[in-house]
C-alpha positions as CSV (number, residue, x, y, z in Angstrom):
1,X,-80.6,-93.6,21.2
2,X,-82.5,-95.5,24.3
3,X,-81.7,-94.8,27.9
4,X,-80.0,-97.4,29.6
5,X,-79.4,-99.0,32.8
6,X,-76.3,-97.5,33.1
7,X,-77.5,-93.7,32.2
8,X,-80.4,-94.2,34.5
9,X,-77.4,-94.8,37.4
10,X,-75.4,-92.2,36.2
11,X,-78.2,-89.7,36.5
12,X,-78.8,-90.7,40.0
13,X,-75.3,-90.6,41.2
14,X,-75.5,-86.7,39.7
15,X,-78.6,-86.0,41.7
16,X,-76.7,-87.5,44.7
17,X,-74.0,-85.4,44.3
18,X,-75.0,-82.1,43.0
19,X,-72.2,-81.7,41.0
20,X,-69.8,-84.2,39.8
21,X,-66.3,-84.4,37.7
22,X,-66.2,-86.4,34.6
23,X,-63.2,-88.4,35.9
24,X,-65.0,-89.4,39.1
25,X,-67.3,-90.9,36.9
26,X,-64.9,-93.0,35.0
27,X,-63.9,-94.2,38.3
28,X,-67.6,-94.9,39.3
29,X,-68.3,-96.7,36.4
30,X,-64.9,-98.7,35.7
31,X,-67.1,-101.4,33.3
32,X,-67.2,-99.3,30.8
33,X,-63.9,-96.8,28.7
34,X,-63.4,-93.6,29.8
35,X,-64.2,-92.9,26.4
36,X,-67.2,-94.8,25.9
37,X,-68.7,-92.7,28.6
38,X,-67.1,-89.4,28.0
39,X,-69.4,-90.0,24.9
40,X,-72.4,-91.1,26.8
41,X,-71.8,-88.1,28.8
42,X,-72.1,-85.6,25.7
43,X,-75.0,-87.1,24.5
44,X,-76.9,-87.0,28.1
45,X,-75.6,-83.4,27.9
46,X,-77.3,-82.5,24.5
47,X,-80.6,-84.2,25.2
48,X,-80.8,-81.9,28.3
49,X,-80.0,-84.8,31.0
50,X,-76.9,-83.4,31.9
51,X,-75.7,-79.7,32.6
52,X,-72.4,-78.2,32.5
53,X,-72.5,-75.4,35.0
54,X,-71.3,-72.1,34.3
55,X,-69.5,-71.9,36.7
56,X,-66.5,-74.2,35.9
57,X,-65.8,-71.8,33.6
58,X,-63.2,-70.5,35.3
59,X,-61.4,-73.5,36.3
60,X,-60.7,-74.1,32.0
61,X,-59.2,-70.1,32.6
62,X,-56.1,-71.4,34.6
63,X,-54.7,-74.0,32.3
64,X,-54.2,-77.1,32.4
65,X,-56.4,-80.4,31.4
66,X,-59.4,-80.1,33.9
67,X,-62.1,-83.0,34.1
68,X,-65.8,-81.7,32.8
69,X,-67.8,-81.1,35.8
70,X,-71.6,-82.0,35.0
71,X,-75.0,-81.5,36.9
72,X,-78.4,-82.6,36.3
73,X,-80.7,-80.8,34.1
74,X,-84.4,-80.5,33.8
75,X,-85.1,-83.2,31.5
76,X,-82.8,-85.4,33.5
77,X,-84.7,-84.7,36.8
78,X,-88.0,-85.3,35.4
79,X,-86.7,-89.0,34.3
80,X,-85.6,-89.7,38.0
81,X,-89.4,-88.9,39.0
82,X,-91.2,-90.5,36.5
83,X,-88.7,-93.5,36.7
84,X,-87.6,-93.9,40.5
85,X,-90.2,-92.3,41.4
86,X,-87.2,-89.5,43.7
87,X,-89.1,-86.2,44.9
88,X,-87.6,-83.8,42.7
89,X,-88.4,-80.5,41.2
90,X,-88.0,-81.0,37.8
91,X,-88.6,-78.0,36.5
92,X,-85.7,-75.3,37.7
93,X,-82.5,-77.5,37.7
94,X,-80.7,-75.5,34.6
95,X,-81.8,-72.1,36.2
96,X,-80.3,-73.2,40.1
97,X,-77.3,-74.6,38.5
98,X,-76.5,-71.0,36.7
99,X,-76.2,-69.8,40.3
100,X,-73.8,-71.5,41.5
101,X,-70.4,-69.6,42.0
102,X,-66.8,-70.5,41.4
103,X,-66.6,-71.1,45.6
104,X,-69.9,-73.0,45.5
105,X,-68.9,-75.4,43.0
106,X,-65.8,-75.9,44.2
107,X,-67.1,-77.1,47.6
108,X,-69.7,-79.5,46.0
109,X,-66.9,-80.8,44.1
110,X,-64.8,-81.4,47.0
111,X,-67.7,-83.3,49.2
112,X,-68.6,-85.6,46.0
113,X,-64.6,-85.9,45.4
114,X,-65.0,-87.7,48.9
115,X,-67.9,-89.6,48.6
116,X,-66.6,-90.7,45.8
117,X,-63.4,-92.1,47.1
118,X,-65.3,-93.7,50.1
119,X,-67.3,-95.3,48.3
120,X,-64.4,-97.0,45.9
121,X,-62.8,-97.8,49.1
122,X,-65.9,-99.9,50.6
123,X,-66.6,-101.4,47.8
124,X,-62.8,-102.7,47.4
125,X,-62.7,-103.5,51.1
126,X,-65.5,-105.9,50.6
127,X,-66.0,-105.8,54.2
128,X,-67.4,-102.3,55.0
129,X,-70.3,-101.5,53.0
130,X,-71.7,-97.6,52.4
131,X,-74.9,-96.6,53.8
132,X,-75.9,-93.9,51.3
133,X,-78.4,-90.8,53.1
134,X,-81.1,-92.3,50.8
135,X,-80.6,-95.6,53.1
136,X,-80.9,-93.6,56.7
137,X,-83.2,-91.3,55.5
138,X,-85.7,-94.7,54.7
139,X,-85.7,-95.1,58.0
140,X,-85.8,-92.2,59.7
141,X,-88.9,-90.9,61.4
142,X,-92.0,-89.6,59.1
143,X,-91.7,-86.2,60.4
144,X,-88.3,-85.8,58.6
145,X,-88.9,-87.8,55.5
146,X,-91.7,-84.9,55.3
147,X,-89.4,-82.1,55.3
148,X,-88.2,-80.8,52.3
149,X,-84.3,-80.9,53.5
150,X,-84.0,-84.1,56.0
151,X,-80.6,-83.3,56.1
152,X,-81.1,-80.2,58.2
153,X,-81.9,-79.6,61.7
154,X,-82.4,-76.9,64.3
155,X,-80.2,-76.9,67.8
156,X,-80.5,-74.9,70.6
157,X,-77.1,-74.0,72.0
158,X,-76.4,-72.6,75.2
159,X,-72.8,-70.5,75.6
160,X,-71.4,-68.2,77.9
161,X,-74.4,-66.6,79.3
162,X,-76.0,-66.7,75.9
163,X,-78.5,-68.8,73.7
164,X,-80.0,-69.5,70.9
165,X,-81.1,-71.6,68.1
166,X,-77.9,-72.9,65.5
167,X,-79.2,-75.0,62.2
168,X,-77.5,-78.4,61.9
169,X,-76.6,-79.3,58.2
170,X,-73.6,-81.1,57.5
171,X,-72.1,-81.3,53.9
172,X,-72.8,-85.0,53.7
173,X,-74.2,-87.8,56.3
174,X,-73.5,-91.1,55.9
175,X,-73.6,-94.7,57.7
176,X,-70.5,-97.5,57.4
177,X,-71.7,-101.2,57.9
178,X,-69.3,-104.0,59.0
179,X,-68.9,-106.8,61.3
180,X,-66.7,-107.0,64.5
181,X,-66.6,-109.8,66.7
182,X,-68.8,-111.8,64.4
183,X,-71.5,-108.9,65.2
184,X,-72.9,-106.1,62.3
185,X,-72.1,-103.3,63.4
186,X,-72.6,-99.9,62.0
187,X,-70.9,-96.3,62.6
188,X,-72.4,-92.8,61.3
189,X,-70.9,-89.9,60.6
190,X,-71.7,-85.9,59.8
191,X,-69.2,-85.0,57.1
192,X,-68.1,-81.4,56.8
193,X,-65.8,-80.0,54.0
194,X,-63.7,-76.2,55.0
195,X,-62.4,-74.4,52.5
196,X,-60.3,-72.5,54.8
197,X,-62.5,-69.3,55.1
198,X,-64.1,-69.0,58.2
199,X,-62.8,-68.3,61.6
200,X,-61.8,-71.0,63.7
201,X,-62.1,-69.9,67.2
202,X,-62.8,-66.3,67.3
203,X,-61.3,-63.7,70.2
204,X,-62.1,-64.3,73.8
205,X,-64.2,-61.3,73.9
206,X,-66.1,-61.8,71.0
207,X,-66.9,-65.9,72.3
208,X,-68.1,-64.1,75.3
209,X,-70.4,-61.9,73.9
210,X,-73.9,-62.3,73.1
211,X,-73.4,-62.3,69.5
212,X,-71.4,-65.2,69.3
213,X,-74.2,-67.3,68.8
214,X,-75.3,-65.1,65.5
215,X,-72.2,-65.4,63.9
216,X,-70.3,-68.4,61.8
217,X,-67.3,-70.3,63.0
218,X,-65.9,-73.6,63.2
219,X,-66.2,-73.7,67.0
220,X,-70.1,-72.6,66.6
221,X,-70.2,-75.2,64.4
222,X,-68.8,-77.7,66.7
223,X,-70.4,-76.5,69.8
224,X,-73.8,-77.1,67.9
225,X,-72.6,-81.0,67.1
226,X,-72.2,-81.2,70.6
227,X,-75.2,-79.9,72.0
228,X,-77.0,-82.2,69.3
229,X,-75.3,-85.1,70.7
230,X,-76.0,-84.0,74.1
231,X,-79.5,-83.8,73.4
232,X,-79.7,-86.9,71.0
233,X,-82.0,-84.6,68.8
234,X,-79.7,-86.7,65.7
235,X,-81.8,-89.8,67.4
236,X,-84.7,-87.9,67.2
237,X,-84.4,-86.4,63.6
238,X,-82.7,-89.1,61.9
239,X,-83.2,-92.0,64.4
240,X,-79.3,-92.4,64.4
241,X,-77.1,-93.1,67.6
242,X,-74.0,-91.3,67.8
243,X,-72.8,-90.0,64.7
244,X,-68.6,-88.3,64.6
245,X,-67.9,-85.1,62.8
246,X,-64.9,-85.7,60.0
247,X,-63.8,-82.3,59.1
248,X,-61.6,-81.8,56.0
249,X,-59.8,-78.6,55.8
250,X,-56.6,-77.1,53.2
251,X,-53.9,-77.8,55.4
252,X,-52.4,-79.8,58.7
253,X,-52.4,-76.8,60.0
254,X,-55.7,-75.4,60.1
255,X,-56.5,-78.8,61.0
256,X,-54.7,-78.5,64.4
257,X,-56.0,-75.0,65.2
258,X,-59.4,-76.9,64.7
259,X,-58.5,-79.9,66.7
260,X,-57.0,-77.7,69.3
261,X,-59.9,-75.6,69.8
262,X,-62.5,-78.7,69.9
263,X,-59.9,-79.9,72.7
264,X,-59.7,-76.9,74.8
265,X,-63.4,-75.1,74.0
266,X,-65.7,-77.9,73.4
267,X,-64.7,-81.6,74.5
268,X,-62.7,-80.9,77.8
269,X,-65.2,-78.8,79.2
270,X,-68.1,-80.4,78.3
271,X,-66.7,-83.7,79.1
272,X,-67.5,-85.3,75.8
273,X,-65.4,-88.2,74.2
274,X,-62.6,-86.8,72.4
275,X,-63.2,-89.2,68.9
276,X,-67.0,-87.7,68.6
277,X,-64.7,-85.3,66.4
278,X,-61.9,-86.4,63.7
279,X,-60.0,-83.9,61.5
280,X,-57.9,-84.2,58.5
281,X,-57.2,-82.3,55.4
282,X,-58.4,-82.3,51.5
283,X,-55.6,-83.5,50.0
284,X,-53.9,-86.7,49.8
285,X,-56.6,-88.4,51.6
286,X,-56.3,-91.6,49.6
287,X,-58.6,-94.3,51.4
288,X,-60.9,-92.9,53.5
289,X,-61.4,-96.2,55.7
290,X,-57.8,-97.1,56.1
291,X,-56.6,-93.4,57.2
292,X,-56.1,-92.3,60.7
293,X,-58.0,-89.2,61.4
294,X,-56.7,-87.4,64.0
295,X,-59.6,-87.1,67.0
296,X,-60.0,-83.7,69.3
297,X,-57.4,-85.2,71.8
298,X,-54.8,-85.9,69.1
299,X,-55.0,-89.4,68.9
300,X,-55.5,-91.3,65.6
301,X,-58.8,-92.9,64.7
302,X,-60.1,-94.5,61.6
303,X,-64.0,-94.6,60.5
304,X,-64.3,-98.4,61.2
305,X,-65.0,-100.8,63.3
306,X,-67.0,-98.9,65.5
307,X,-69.7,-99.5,68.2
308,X,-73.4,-101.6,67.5
C-alpha cells in the first residue's frame, strides 16, 4: 500500500499533537468513513507509523467503548523529515512514548481534545481562521527557531521580597485571525490545561516566604504570565504582542478559586487588565470561539475579535 496525501496529513496532525484519540481524527478528517480510516489507522500502526502508547492501557481497564489513542512512531517520524523536511528525532519516538504515564497521557489528550475542537470551530466559522505554533513560530526571531523547544521561555519574577527565575511553557500557543471593522486583526493566546492537582494559591506564609518562587502553583504560574507581559519578553521570544492565558480546569469551582486569586494576588495589584486571563473548565466546552470565558474580574469574554 502507497502513502497518501491524506496519511502524510494525518501523520503531521499526530506530531502536532503528541497524542491523539481515534475519534478526533474522524472528526479531523470528515471526507473520509470513520471506518475507512479506523482501517488506515491500523495499517499506519503495523507499518510502524503510528504507536499506540502503553499507557492507554488503563483507560480499556474501566469499561466502556474508549476511542484508540495513537502517537507517532519512528518510522512515522523519519517520513515527516525526509518529506516535510520537520526537525525531528526520528529515532526514539516508540521508546519516549512508553514513558508516558496514565496522568501524562491524559493531559496530552485533553490539550489536543481542545485544539481539536478549535480548530473545527474556525474552520466552520469561516471567519476566524487558526494560526497553528508552526505559523508563529515561522516568524519568530532566529534565536528561538534555534532552540530546541521554542515553546519555552525563562522569566524572572520578582515577589514579596524574593526573586528568581520561573520557565514559561504553556500547554499550547496559538494565534486567531479575523477581521473587525473591515481591518485583519489577530489575537494570541497561551493555552494551559489543569488537571486539578496543584495548589491554587498557597498559605499566606508560605507566598511570603522565600521559597515560594521554587515551588509550583497556579498563582506562580500566573504571576510568571504577568511578569512576561510586563516585560514583553513574549515580543521578544516569539515576536507576539499580547497574548491571554485560557485556563481549563475540572470544575466551576476550581475555576473561581483561580479567577479569584488572579483578581486579588495578581491583576489588582499589579494593575494589569483583568481579560489578560480567562478561565473555564474541561468539560462541556463546545465551541471554543463562541463561549464566554470568564476573565480575572468576572466578566465574560470570548477569544475573538480582539485588538490589531
Amino acid at each position: 500500500m502507497a502513502l497518501t496525501a491524506d496519511d502524510m496529513e494525518i501523520l503531521a496532525r499526530v506530531f502536532r499533537y503528541r497524542f491523539i484519540r481515534a475519534d478526533d481524527l474522524y472528526r479531523l478528517f470528515p471526507n473520509r468513513s470513520p471506518d475507512r480510516l479506523s482501517r488506515r489507522l491500523t495499517w499506519l500502526y503495523r507499518n510502524q507509523y503510528l504507536d499506540r502508547p502503553i499507557a492507554q492501557i488503563d483507560r480499556f481497564r474501566s469499561g466502556g467503548s474508549q476511542a484508540l489513542v495513537y502517537g507517532l512512531d519512528n518510522a512515522g517520524a523519519r517520513l515527516l523529515a525526509e518529506r516535510l523536511g520537520l526537525s525531528i528525532n526520528s529515532g526514539e519516538w516508540k521508546a519516549r512514548n512508553r514513558t508516558y504515564t496514565r496522568e501524562n497521557l491524559d493531559h496530552t489528550l485533553s490539550i489536543a481534545r481542545f485544539m481539536v475542537d478549535l480548530e473545527l470551530a474556525c474552520r466552520h466559522s469561516g471567519k476566524v481562521e487558526l494560526i497553528s505554533f508552526e505559523e508563529l513560530l515561522s516568524d519568530a526571531p532566529e534565536r528561538t527557531r534555534r532552540r530546541s523547544q521554542p515553546g519555552r521561555w525563562p522569566v524572572p519574577v520578582r515577589w514579596a521580597d524574593a526573586s528568581g527565575e520561573v520557565m514559561v511553557a504553556p500547554d499550547a500557543i496559538f494565534g486567531l485571525r479575523s477581521s473587525q471593522d473591515g481591518r485583519a486583526v489577530r489575537t494570541f493566546v497561551f493555552l494551559e490545561i489543569d488537571r486539578g492537582t496543584m495548589t491554587i494559591a498557597p498559605a499566606k506564609r508560605v507566598r511570603e516566604s522565600s521559597a515560594f518562587l521554587h515551588r509550583t502553583s497556579i498563582l506562580r504560574k500566573l504571576l510568571t504570565y504577568a511578569a512576561s507581559y510586563q516585560l514583553q519578553l513574549h515580543r521578544e521570544h516569539l515576536g507576539i504582542p499580547i497574548a491571554r492565558v485560557l485556563t481549563l480546569t475540572t470544575s466551576a469551582a476550581r475555576a473561581e478559586a483561580m479567577r479569584e486569586a488572579a483578581f486579588g494576588l495578581v491583576t489588582r495589584p499589579l494593575r494589569l487588565p483583568p481579560a489578560l486571563f480567562l478561565f473555564g473548565t474541561l468539560d462541556g466546552v463546545g465551541d471554543p470561539l463562541t463561549t464566554a470565558w470568564i476573565d480575572a474580574a468576572g466578566e465574560p469574554t470570548r477569544l475573538t475579535p480582539a485588538t490589531p
